[in-house]
C-alpha positions as CSV (number, residue, x, y, z in Angstrom):
1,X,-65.1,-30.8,44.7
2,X,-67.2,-27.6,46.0
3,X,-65.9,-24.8,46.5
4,X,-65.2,-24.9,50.4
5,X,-63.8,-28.2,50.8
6,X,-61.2,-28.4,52.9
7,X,-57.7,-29.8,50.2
8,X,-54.1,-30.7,51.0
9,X,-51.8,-28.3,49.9
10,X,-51.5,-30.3,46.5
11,X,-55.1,-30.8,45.6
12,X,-54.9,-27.0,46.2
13,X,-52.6,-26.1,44.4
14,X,-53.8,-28.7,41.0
15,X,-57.4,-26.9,41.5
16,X,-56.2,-23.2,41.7
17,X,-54.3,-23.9,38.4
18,X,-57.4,-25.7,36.7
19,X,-59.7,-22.9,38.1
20,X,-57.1,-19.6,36.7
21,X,-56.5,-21.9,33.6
22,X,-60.5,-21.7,32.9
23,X,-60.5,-18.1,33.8
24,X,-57.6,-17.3,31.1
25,X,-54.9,-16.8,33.2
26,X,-51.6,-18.8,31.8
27,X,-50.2,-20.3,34.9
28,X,-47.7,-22.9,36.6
29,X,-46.4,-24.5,39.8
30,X,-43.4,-22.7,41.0
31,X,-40.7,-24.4,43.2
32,X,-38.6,-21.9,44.7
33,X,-35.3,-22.6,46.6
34,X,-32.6,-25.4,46.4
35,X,-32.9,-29.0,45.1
36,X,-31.4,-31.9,46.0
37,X,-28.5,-31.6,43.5
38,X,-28.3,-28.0,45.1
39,X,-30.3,-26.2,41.5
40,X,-31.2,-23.2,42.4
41,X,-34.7,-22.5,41.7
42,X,-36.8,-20.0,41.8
43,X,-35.9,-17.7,44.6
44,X,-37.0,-18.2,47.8
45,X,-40.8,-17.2,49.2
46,X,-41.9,-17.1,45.6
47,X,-45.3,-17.9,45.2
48,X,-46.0,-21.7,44.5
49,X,-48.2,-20.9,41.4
50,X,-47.2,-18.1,39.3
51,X,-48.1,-16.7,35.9
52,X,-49.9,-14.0,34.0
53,X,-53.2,-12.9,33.1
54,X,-55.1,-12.1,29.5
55,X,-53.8,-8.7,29.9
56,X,-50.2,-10.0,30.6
57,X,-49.9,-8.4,34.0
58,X,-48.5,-11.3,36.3
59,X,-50.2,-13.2,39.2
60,X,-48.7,-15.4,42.1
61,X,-50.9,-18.0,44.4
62,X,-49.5,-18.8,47.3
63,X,-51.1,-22.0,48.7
64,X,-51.6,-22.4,52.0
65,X,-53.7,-25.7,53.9
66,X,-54.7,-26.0,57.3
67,X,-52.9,-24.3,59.7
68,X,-49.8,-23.4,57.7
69,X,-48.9,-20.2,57.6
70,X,-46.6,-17.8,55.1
71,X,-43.1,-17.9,56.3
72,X,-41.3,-14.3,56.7
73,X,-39.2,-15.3,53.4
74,X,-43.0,-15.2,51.7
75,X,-44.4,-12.4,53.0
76,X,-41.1,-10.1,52.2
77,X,-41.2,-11.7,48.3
78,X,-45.3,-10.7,48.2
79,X,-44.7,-7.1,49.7
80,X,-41.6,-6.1,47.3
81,X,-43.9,-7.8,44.3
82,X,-46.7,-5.8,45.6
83,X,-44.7,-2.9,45.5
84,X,-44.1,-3.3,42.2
85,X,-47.6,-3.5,40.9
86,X,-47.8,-7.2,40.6
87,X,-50.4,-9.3,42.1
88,X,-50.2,-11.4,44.7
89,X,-52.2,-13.2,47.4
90,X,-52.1,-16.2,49.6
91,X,-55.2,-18.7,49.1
92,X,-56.7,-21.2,51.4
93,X,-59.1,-22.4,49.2
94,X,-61.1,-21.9,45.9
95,X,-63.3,-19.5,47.5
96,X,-60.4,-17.9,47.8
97,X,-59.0,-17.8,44.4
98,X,-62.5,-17.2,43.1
99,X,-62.7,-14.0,45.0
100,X,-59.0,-12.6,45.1
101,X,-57.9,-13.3,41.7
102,X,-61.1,-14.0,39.2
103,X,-63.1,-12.0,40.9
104,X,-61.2,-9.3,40.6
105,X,-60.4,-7.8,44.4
106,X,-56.7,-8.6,44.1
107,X,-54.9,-5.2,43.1
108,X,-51.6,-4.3,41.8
């Protein structure tokens, strides 16, 4: 798999967590809403892969493949955990995480 290859949303998501696993980050996939049996989960428009890095500040992926696009319930969870000092960014690709979160441009 190289680095640009177009994924589903679910290869996506199984290679950001290999790649931020590599990179030290402790990380998971994240389901957010309501489940069949009506759980609650996590809250709605959190980020599909969450977690935290060596330094223990915390990190959210949110996948997107194709032409989806974050809904209004993700972008408001991403600003208020931006405003906190968390990080936060939506990925389209490994690129993507490669850049944004191991390479170091996403900021608190």
């Amino acid at each position: 798999m190289t680095a640009n290859q177009l994924l589903t949303a679910a290869q996506l998501t199984a290679a950001v967590i290999e790649t931020l696993t590599l990179h030290g980050y402790t990380v998971w996939r994240n389901n957010a809403g309501r489940s069949q049996n009506n759980v609650r989960l996590s809250p709605s428009g959190t980020p599909d892969v969450i977690g935290y890095d060596r330094e223990g500040r915390f990190v959210g992926v949110e996948i997107k493949a194709g032409r989806d696009k974050p809904r209004e319930s993700q972008i408001e969870w991403m600003a208020k955990a931006q405003q906190a000092g968390c990080r936060v960014c939506v990925v389209r690709s490994i690129r993507d995480v490669e850049s944004q979160v191991v390479g170091g441009e996403l900021k608190p």
